[in-house]
N, C-alpha and C positions, 0 to 999 in steps of 0.2 A: 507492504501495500499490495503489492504483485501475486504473494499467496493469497489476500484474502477476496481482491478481484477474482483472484482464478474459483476461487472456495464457492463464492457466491453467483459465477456466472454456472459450476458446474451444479448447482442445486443444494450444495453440503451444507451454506452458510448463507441464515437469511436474517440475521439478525443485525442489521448494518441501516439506521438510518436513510433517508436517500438522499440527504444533502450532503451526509459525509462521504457516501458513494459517487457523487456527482465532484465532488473535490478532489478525494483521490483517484477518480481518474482522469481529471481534469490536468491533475500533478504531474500522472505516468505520462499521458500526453505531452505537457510542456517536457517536457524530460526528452522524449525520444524528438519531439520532431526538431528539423533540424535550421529552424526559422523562429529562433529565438529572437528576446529583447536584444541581447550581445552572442552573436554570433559564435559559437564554441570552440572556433579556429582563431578565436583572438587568446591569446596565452592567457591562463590566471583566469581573468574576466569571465571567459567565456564559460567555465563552469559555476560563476558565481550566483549569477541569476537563477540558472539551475541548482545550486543547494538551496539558495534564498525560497525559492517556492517550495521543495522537497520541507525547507524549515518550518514554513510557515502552516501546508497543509496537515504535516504532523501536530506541529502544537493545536491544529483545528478537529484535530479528530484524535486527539489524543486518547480519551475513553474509548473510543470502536476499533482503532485500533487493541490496544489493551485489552478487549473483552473479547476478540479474536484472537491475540493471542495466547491467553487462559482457555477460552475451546480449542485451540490446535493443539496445545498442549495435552489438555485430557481428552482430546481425541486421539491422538498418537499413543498415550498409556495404556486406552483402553483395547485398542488394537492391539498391543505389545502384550498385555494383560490374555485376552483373546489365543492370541496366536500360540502362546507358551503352554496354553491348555492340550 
């Protein structure tokens, strides 16, 4: 999720819906900040809410992610492909 944020803020990747942009970084957000549902200093719990939404926004954008990562893929071949020349 974090490459394709990066991919798409730096211009590489624009083929990303913007609701499933709006999720996944709605996701990395809940993720870092540190004012969770359950607090991340309660054992167990605390990271569960956090995979719960990491779960949930994957199964929501399941295609965009998948279709960035078949373009990172053939983008990184073709650079490899490139550079050997």
């Amino acid at each position: 999720m974090l490459r394709l944020v990066r991919a798409h803020h730096r211009g590489e990747y624009d083929q990303i819906p913007d609701n499933a942009l709006l999720w996944i970084v709605a996701a990395l957000n809940y993720l870092i900040d540190p004012f969770d549902l359950i607090p991340d200093a309660t054992p167990v719990l605390g990271f569960v809410d956090d995979a719960t939404v990491i779960e949930f926004v994957t199964d929501k954008a399941r295609q965009t992610l998948d279709d960035f990562m078949i373009w990172e893929t053939a983008t990184v071949l073709r650079s490899d492909h490139n550079s050997a020349k």
